[in-house]
C-alpha positions as CSV (number, residue, x, y, z in Angstrom):
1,X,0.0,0.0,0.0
2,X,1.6,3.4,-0.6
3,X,0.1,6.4,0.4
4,X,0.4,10.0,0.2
5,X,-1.2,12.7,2.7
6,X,-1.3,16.6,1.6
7,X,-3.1,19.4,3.6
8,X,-2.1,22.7,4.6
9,X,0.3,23.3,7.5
10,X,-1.2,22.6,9.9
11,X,-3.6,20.2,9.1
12,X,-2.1,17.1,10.9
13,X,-1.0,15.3,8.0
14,X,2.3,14.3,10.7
15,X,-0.1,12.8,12.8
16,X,-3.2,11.3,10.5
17,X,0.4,9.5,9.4
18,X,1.9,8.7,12.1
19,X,-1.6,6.7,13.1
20,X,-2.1,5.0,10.1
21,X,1.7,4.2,10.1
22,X,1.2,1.8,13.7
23,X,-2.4,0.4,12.2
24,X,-0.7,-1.0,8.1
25,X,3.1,-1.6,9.9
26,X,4.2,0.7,6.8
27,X,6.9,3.1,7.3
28,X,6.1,7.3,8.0
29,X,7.8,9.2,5.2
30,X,9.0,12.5,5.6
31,X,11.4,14.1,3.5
32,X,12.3,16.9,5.7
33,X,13.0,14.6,8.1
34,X,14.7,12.6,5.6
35,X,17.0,15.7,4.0
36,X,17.8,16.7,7.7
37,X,19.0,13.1,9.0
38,X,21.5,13.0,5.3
39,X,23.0,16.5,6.6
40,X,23.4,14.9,9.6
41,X,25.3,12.0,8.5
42,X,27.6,13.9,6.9
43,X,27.4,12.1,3.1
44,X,28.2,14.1,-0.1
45,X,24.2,14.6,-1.2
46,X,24.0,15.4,2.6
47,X,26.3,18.2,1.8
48,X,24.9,19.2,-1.2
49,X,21.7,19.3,0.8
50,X,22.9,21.4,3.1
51,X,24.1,24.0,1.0
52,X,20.3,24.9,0.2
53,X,18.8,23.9,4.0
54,X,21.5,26.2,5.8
55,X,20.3,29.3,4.0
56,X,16.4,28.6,4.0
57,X,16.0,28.0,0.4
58,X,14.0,24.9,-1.2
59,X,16.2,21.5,-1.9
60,X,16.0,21.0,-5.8
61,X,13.8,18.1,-7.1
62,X,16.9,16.2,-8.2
63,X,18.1,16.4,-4.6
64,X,15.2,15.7,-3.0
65,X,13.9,12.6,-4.9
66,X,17.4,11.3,-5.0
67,X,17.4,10.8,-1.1
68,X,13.5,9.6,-0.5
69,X,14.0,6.9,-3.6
70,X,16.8,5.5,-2.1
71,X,14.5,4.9,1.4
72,X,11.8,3.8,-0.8
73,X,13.8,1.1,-2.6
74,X,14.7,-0.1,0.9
75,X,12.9,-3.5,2.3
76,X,11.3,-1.5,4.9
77,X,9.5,-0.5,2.3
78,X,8.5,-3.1,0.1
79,X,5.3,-3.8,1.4
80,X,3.9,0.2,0.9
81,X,4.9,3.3,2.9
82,X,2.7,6.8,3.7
83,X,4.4,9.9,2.7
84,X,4.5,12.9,4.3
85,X,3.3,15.9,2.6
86,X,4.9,14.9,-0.9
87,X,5.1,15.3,-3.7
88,X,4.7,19.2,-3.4
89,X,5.0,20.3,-7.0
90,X,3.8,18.4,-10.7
91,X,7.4,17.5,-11.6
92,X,7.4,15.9,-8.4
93,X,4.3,14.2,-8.5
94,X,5.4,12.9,-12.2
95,X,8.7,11.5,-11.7
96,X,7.3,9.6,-8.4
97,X,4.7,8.3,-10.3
98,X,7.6,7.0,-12.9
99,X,9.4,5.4,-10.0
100,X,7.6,4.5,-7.2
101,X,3.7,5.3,-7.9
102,X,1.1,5.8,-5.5
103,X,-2.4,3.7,-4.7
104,X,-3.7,6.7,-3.5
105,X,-3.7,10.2,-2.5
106,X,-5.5,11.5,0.6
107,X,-6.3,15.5,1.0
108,X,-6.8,16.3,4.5
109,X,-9.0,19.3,4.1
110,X,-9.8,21.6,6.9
111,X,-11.0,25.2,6.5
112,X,-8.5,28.0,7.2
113,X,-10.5,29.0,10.6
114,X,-9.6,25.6,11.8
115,X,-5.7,26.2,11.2
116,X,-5.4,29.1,12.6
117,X,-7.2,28.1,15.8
118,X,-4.8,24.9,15.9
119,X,-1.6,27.1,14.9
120,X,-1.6,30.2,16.7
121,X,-2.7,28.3,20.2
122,X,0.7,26.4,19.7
123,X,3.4,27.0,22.4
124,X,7.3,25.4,22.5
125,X,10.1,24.5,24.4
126,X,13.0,26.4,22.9
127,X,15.2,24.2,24.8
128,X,13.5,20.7,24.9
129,X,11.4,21.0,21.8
130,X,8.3,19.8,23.5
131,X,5.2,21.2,21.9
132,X,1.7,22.2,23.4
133,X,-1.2,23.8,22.8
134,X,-3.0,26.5,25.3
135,X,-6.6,25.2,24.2
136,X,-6.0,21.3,23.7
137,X,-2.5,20.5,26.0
138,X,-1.9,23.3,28.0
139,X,1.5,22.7,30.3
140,X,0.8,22.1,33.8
141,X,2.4,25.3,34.9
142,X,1.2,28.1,32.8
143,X,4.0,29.3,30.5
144,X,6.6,26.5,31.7
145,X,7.8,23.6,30.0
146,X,6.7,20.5,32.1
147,X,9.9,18.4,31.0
148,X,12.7,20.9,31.6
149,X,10.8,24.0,33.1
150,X,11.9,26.4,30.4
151,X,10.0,29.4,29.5
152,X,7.7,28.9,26.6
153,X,7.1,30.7,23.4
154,X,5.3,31.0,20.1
155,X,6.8,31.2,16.6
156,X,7.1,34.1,14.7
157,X,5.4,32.2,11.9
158,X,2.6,31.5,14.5
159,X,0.5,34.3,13.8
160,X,-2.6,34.5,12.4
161,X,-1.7,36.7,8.7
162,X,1.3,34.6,8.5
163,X,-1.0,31.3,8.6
164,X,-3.4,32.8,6.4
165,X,-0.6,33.7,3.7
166,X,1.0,30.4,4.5
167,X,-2.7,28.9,3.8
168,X,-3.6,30.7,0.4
169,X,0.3,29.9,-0.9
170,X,-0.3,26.3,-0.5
171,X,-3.4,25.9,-1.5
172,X,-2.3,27.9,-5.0
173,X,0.9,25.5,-5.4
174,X,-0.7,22.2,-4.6
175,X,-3.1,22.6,-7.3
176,X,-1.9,21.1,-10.3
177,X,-1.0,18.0,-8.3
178,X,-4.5,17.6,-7.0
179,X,-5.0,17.7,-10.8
180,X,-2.5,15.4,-11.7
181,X,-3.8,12.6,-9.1
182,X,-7.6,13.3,-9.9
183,X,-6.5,12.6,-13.3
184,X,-5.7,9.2,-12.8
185,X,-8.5,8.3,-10.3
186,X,-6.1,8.5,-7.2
187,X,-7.3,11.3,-5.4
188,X,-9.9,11.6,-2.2
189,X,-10.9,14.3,0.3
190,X,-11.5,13.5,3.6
191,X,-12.4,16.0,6.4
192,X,-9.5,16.6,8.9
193,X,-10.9,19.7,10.6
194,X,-12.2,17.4,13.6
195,X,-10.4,15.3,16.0
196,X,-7.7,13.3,14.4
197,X,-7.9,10.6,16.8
198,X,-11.7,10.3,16.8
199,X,-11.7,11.2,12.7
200,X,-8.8,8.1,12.4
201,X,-11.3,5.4,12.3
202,X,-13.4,7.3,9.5
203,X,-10.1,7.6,7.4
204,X,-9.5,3.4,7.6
205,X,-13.3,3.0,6.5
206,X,-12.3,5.1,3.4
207,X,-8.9,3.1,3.0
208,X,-10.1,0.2,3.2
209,X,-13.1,0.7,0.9
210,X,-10.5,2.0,-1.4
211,X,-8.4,-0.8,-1.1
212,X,-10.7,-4.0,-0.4
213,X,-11.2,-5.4,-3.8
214,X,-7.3,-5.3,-4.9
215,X,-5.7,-6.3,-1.3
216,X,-6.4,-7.5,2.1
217,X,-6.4,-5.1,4.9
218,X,-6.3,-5.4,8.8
219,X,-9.5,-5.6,10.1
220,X,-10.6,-1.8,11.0
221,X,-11.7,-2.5,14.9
């Protein structure tokens, strides 16, 4: 089974994934996760990498399809995998589709009201890197980090015009390859503005009707 999740920032496509990663024993795929563990290590793409990551500016295509086809020819991954908010642009979407090409593609849609209420309540641990939310998980101590005690704050990139611009940018650049997947049949809305972990079970229906004719699936409890 492989899978791709796109949404907005914010939307929870990390954690829709992460879920649905424990439930089909498929691996969560990220690629900024994957670009920032090859800087890491210190290779020559993670150099190259780095070059771009180090002064803010987006990884070329090449780069970035170099290092996530080399984890998706891995065994791990031979029985499907869920990606992460990728592919991002129609060349992307193509040359995935030549390599490695998708079952389906999930939208997690959730109005813009919703993000911003989820993003701007969001409050970190600048030494720690624990994350809460003043609505959903506020810290025991208001303000203070419950792990380490540290002072908390809010991104810059946490406000409510930035999420907005954020919003309307990727909503403009993921269009053509919403129209590239509906194309071919590949491509489903489902609504993420709820709950994730009580909207979860809803997804696995979908999935699984999706799925059920071509492929056994666990049994959704």
């Amino acid at each position: 089974m492989r899978i791709s999740l796109l949404g907005p920032p914010g939307v929870g496509k990390g954690t829709y994934a992460t879920m649905l990663s424990a439930f089909f024993n498929i691996p969560h795929i990220s690629t900024g996760e994957l670009l920032r563990r090859e800087v890491f290590s210190g290779s020559d793409i993670g150099k190259e990498v780095s070059k771009y990551m180090s002064k803010g500016l987006l990884v070329p295509d090449h780069l970035v399809n170099r290092v996530l086809f080399q984890r998706l020819s891995s065994s791990e991954c031979s029985g499907g995998f869920i990606l992460d908010g990728y592919p991002r642009t129609y060349s992307q979407a193509e040359t995935l589709e030549e390599h490695f090409p998708l079952d389906t593609v999930v939208f997690l849609d959730a109005p813009l009201k919703v993000i911003v209420e989820r993003l701007s309540g969001r409050l970190y641990c600048p030494r720690c890197g624990e994350i809460y939310h003043s609505q959903w998980k506020p810290p025991l101590r208001k303000g203070r980090c419950d792990k380490c005690g540290e002072n908390l704050i809010r991104r810059e990139d946490d406000r409510e015009e930035i999420i907005t611009k954020r919003y309307n940018e990727y909503l403009s650049t993921i269009s053509p390859v919403l129209y590239f997947y509906k194309g071919r049949g590949k491509l489903f809305f489902f609504d993420a503005s709820g709950d994730a972990r009580q909207s979860i079970p809803l997804l696995l229906q979908e999935l699984s009707r999706l799925f059920q004719k071509s492929r056994a699936l666990p049994a959704i409890p």
